[in-house]
C-alpha positions as a Markdown table, in Angstrom:
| # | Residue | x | y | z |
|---|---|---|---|---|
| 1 | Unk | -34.1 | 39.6 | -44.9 |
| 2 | Unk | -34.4 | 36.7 | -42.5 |
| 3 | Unk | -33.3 | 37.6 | -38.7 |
| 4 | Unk | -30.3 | 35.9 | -37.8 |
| 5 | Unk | -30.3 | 32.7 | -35.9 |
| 6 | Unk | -29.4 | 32.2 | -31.8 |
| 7 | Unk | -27.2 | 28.8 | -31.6 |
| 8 | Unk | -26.5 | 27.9 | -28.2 |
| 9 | Unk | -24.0 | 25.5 | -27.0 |
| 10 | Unk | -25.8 | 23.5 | -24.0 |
| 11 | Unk | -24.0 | 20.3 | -24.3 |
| 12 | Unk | -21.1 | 20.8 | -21.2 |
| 13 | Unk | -21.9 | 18.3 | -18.2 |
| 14 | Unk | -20.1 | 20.7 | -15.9 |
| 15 | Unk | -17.7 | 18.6 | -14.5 |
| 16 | Unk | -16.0 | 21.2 | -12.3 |
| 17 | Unk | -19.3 | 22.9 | -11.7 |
| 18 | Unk | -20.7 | 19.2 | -10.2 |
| 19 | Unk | -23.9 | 19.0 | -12.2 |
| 20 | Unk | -25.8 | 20.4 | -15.2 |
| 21 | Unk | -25.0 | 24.0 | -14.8 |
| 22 | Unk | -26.9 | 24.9 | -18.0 |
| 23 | Unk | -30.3 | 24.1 | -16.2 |
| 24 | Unk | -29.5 | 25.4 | -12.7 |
| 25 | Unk | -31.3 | 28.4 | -11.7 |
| 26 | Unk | -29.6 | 30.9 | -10.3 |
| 27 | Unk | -31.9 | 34.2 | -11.1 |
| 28 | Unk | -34.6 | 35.4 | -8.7 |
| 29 | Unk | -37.5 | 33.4 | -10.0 |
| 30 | Unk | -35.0 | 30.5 | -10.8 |
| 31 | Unk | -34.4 | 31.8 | -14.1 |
| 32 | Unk | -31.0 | 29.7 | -15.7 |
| 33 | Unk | -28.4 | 31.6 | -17.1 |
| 34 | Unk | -29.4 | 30.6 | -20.5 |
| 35 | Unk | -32.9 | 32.1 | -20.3 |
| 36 | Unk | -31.1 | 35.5 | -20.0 |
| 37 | Unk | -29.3 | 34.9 | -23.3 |
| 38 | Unk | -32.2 | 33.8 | -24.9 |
| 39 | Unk | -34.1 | 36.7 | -23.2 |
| 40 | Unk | -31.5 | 39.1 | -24.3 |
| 41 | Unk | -31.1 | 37.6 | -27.9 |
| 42 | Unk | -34.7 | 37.7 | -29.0 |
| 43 | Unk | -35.0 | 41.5 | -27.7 |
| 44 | Unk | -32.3 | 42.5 | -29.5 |
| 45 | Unk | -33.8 | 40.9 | -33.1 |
| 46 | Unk | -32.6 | 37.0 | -33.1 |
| 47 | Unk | -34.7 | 34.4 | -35.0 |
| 48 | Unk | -34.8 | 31.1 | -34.8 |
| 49 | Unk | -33.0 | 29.3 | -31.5 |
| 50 | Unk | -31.1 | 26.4 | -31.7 |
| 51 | Unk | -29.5 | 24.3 | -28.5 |
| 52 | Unk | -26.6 | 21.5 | -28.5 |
| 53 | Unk | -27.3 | 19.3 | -26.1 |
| 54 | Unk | -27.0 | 15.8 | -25.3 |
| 55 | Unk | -28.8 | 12.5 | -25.1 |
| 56 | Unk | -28.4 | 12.0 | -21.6 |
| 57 | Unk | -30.4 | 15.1 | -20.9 |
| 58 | Unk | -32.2 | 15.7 | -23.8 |
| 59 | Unk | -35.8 | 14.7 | -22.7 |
| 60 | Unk | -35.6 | 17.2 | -19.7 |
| 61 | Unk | -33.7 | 20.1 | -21.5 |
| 62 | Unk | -36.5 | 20.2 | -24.7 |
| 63 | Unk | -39.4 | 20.2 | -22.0 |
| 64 | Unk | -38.2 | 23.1 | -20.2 |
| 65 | Unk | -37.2 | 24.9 | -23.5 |
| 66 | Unk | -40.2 | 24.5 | -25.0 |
| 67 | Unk | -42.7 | 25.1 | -21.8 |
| 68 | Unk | -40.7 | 28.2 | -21.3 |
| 69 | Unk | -39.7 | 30.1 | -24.8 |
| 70 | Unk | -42.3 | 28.5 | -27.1 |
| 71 | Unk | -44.8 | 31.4 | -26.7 |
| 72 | Unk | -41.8 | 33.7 | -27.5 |
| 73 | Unk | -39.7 | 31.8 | -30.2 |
| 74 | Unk | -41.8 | 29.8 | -32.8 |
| 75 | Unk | -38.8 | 28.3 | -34.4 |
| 76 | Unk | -36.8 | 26.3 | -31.3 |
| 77 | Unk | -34.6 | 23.5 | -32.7 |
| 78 | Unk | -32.6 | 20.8 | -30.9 |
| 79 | Unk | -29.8 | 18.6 | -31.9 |
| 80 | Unk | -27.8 | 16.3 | -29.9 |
| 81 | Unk | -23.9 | 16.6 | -29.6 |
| 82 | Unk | -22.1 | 12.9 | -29.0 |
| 83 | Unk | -19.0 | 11.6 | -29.4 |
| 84 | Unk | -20.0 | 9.6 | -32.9 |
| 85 | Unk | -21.2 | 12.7 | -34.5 |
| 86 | Unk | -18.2 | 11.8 | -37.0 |
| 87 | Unk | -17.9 | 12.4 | -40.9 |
| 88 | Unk | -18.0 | 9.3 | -42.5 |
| 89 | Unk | -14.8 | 7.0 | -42.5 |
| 90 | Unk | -14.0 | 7.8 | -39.1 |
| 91 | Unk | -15.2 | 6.2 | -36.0 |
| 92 | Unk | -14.5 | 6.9 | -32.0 |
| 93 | Unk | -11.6 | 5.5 | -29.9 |
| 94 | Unk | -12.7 | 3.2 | -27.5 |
| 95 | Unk | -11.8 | 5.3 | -25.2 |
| 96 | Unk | -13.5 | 8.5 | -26.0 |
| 97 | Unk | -16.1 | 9.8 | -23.4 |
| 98 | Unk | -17.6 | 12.9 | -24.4 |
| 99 | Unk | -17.8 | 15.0 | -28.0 |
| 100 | Unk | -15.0 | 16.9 | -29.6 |
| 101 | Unk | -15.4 | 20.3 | -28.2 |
| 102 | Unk | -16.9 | 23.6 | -29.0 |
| 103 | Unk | -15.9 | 23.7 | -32.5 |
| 104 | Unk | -17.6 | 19.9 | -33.0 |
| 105 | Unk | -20.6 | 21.6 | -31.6 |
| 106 | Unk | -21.5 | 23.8 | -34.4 |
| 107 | Unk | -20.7 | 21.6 | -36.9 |
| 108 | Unk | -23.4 | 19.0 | -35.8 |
| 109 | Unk | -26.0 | 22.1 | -35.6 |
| 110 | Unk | -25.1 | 22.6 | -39.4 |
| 111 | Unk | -28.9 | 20.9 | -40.6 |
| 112 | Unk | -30.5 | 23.5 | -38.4 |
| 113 | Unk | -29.5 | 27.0 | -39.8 |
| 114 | Unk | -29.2 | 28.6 | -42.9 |
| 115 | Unk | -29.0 | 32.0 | -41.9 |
| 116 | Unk | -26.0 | 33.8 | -40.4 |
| 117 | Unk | -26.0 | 32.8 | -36.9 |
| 118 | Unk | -23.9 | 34.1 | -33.5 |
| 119 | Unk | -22.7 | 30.5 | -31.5 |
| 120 | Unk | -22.7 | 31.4 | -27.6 |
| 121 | Unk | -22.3 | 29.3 | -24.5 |
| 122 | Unk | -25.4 | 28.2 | -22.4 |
| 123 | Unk | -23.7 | 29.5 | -19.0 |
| 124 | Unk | -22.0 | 32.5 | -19.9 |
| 125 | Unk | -23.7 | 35.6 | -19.6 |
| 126 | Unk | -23.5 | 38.1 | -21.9 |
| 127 | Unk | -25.1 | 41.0 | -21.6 |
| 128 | Unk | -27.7 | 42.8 | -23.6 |
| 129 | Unk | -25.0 | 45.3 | -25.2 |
| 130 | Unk | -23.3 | 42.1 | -26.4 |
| 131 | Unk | -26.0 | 40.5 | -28.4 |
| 132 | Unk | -27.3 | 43.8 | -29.9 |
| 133 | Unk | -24.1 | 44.2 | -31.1 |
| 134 | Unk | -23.5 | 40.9 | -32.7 |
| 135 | Unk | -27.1 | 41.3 | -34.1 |
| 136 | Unk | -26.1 | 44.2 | -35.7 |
| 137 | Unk | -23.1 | 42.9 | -37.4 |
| 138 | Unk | -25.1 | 39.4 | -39.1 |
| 139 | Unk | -27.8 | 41.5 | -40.0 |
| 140 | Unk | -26.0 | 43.4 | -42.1 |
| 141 | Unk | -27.4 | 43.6 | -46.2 |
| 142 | Unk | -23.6 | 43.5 | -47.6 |
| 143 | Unk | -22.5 | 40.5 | -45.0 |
| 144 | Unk | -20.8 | 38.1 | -47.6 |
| 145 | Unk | -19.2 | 34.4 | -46.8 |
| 146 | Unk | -16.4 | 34.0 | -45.0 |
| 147 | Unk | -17.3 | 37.4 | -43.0 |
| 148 | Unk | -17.1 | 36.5 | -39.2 |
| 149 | Unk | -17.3 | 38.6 | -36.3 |
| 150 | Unk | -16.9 | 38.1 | -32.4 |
| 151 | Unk | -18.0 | 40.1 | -29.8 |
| 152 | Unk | -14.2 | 40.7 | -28.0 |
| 153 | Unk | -14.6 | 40.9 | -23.7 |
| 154 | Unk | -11.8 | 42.7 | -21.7 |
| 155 | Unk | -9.7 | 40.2 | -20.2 |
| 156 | Unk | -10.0 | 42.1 | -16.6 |
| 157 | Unk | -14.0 | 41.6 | -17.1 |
| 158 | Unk | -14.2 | 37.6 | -17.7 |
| 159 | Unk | -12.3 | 36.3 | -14.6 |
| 160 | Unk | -14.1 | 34.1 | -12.2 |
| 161 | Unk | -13.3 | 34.9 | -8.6 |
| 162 | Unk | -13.5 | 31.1 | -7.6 |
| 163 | Unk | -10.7 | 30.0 | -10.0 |
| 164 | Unk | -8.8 | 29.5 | -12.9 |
| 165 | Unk | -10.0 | 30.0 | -16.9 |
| 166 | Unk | -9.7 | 29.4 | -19.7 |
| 167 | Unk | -10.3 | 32.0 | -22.7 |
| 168 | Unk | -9.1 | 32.6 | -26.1 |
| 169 | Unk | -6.8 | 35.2 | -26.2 |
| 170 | Unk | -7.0 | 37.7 | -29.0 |
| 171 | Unk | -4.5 | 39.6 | -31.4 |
| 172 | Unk | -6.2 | 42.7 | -32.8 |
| 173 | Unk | -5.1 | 45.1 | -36.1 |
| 174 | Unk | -5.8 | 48.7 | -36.0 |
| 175 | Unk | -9.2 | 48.3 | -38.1 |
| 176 | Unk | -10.6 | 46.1 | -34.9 |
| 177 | Unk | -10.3 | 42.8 | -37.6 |
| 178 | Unk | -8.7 | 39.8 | -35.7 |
| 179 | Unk | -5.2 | 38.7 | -36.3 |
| 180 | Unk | -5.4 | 35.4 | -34.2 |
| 181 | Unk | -6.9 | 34.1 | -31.0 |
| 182 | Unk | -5.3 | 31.2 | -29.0 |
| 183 | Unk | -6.6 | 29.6 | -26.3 |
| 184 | Unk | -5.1 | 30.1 | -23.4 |
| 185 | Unk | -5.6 | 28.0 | -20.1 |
| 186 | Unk | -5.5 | 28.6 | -16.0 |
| 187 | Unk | -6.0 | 31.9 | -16.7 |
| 188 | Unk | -6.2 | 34.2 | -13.2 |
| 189 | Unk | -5.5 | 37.0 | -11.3 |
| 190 | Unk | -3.3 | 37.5 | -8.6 |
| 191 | Unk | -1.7 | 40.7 | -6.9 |
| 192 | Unk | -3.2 | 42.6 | -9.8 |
| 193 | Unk | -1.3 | 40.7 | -12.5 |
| 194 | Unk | -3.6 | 38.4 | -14.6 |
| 195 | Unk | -1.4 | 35.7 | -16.0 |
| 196 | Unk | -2.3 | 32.3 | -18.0 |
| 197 | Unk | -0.7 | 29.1 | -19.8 |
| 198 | Unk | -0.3 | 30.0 | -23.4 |
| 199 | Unk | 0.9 | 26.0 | -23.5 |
| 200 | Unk | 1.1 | 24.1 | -20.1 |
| 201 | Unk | 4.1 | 25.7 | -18.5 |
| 202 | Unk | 4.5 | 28.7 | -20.8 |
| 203 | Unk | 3.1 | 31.3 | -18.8 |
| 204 | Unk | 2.1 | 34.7 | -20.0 |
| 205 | Unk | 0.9 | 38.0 | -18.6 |
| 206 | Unk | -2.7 | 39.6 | -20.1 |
| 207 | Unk | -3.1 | 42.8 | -20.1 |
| 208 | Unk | -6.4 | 43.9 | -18.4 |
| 209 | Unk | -7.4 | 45.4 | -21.8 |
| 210 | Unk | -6.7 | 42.7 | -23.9 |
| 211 | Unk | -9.7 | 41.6 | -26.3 |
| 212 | Unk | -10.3 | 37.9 | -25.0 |
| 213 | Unk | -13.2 | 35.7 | -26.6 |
| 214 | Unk | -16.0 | 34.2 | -24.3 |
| 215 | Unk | -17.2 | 32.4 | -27.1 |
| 216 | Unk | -19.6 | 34.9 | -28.6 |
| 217 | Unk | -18.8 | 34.1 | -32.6 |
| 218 | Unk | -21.1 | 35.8 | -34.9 |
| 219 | Unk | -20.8 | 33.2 | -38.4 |
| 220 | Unk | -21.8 | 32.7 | -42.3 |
| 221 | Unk | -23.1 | 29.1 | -43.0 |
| 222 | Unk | -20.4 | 28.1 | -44.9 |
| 223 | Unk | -18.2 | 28.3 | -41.7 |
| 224 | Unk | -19.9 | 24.6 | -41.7 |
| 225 | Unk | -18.2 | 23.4 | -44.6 |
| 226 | Unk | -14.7 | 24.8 | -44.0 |
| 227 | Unk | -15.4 | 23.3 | -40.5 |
| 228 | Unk | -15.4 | 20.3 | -41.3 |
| 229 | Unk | -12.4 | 20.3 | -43.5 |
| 230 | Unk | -10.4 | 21.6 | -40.7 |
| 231 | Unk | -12.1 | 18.9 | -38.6 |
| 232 | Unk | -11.2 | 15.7 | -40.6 |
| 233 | Unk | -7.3 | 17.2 | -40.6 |
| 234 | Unk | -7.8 | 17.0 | -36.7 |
| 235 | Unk | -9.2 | 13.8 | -36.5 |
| 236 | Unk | -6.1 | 12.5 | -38.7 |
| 237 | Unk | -4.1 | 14.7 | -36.5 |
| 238 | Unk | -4.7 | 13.2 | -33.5 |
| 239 | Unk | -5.9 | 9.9 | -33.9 |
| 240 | Unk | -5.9 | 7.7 | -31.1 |
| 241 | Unk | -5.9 | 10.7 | -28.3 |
| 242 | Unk | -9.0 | 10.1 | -26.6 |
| 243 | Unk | -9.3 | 13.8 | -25.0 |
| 244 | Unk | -8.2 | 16.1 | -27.6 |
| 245 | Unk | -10.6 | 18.9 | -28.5 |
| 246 | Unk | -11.8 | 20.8 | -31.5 |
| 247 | Unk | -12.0 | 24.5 | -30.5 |
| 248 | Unk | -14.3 | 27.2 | -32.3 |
| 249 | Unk | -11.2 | 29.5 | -31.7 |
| 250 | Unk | -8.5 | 27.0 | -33.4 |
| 251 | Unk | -11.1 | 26.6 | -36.2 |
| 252 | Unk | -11.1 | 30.4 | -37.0 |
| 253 | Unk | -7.3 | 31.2 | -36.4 |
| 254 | Unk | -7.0 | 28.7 | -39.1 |
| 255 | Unk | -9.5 | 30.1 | -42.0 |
| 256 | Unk | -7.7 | 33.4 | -40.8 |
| 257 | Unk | -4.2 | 32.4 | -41.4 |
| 258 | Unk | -5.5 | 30.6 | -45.0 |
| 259 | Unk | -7.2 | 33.8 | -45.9 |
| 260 | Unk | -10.8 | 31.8 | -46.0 |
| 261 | Unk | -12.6 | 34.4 | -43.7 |
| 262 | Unk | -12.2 | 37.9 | -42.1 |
| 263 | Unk | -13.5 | 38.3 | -38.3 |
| 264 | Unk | -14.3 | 41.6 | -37.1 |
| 265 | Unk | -14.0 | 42.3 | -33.1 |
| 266 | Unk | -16.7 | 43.6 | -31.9 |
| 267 | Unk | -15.5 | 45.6 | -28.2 |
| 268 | Unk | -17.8 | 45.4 | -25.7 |
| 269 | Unk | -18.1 | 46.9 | -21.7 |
| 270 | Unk | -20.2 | 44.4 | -20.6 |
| 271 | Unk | -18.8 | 42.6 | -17.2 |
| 272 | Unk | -19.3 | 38.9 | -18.2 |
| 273 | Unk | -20.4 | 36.2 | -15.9 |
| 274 | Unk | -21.1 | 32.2 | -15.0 |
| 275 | Unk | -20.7 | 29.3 | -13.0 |
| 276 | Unk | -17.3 | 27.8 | -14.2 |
| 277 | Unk | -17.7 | 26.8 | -10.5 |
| 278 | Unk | -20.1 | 26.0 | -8.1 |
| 279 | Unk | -18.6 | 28.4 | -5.7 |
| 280 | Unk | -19.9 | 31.0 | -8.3 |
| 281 | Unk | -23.2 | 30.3 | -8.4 |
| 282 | Unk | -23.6 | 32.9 | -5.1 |
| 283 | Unk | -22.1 | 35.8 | -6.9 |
| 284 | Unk | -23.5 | 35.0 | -9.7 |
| 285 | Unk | -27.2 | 34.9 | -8.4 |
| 286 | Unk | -26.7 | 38.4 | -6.3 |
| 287 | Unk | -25.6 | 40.0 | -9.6 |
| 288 | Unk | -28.7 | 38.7 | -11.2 |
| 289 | Unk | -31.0 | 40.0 | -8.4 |
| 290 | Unk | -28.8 | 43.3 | -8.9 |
| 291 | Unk | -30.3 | 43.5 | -12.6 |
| 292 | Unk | -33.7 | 42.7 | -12.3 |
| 293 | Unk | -34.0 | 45.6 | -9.3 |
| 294 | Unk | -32.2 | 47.9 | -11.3 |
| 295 | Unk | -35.4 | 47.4 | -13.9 |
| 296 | Unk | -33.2 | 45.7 | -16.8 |
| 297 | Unk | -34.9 | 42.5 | -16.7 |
| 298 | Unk | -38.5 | 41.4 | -15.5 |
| 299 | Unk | -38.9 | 38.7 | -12.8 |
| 300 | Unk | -39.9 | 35.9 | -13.8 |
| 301 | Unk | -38.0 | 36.6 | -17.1 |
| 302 | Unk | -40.4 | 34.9 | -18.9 |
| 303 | Unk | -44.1 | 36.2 | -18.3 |
């Protein structure tokens, strides 16, 4: 059975972060973020790696990829993410400046992977537990289409202390098979009471427990097809609103209310991590020299 495929969204210009977060290193040897997720990926059984990325960058991002993981990975793919990566009929609003969002980004991957594949984000970390577990899942003999999974974080462990998030907040049944997830917004914690914008001004209190996605999906290639359904209806949608954006997590709610696909949660302890801001990068870098003493990861990460 072919290993499962590593697709890694790297397109983000960090524009709270104040530069190209996914390429700033931050780990003892200047390791980025994403080499730990790579790292962590092909460890725990991962394939074939593929990065979203964009023009503007692309020429620096492959060079380092390839320098670094090609003695590790043999099969390292690349596509670019831009705002005219449309289906055919459509075209981009004059004013549009940057792609579609998260769930745009898989779909443009779609000519790179025929295998099941997990979709992270290039400056979250993880955890090893996490992608073992989401390994486990796509690697299964029985996995049939429309069978999704997520790896589900604890609210209390994805909060930044350096500002507000965003996450997708997740409704769980008794089996661990997700209800819905909706993305919530300005998501933070204050006198012990986490609280974010279901819709701006709706407010909501999380419970510390709650299952929250960090965008750790675990897929069947025909997400790709029902993707793009659900991304010509948005198009349509909102023609003519130049910063609306095409979420993994609205993508799956959706095949979940129509019955198209099943997503198990997969519960995880891991305490994630990243630089949402650049005030994080210093906590963020400690934690990393943390690991690598404690023995969990070899420095530099790549030998």
């Amino acid at each position: 059975m072919n290993k499962p495929t590593l697709l890694i969204l790297a397109a983000g210009m960090g524009s709270r972060y104040g530069g190209l977060k996914q390429l700033d290193g931050v780990g003892p040897d200047g390791e980025t973020i994403m080499d730990y997720s790579v790292y962590d990926s092909l460890k725990s059984g991962f394939g074939k790696v593929v990065f979203v990325i964009r023009k503007s960058f692309s020429h620096q991002f492959i060079k380092r990829a390839e320098k670094l993981y090609g003695r590790f990975c043999s099969d390292l793919a690349f596509v670019e993410q831009e705002p005219d990566n449309l289906p055919e009929g459509f075209s981009v609003p004059s004013t549009r400046i940057k792609p579609w969002g998260t769930g745009h980004a898989v779909l443009v991957a779609a000519g790179e992977i025929s295998t099941p594949f997990a979709a992270i984000n290039a400056d979250d970390f993880y955890g090893r537990g996490s992608f073992q577990k989401i390994q486990g899942f796509l690697s299964q003999v029985d996995l049939i289409r429309g069978n999704f999974c997520m790896v589900g974080f604890r609210a209390s462990n994805t909060l930044s202390p350096s500002g507000s998030v965003s996450r997708g907040v997740c409704s769980v049944d008794r089996e661990s098979m997700l209800i819905s997830v909706e993305e919530h917004h300005n998501i933070k914690e204050e006198n012990g009471i986490i609280r974010g914008e279901k819709s701006p001004g709706e407010n909501r209190v999380i419970s510390p427990e709650t299952a929250v996605s960090m965008n750790m999906w675990g897929f069947t290639p025909d997400i790709f097809e029902k993707a793009e359904t659900l991304f010509r209806e948005f198009l349509v949608k909102n023609k003519g609103n130049d910063k609306a954006e095409f979420y993994i997590p609205s993508v799956v709610d959706s095949l979940l209310k129509s019955g198209d696909a099943t997503c198990k949660v997969l519960t995880t302890d891991e305490k994630w991590f990243g630089v949402t801001y650049k005030e994080d990068r210093e906590e963020v870098s400690g934690r990393l020299r943390s690991l690598t003493a404690e023995g969990h990861y070899p420095s530099p990460l790549f030998l």
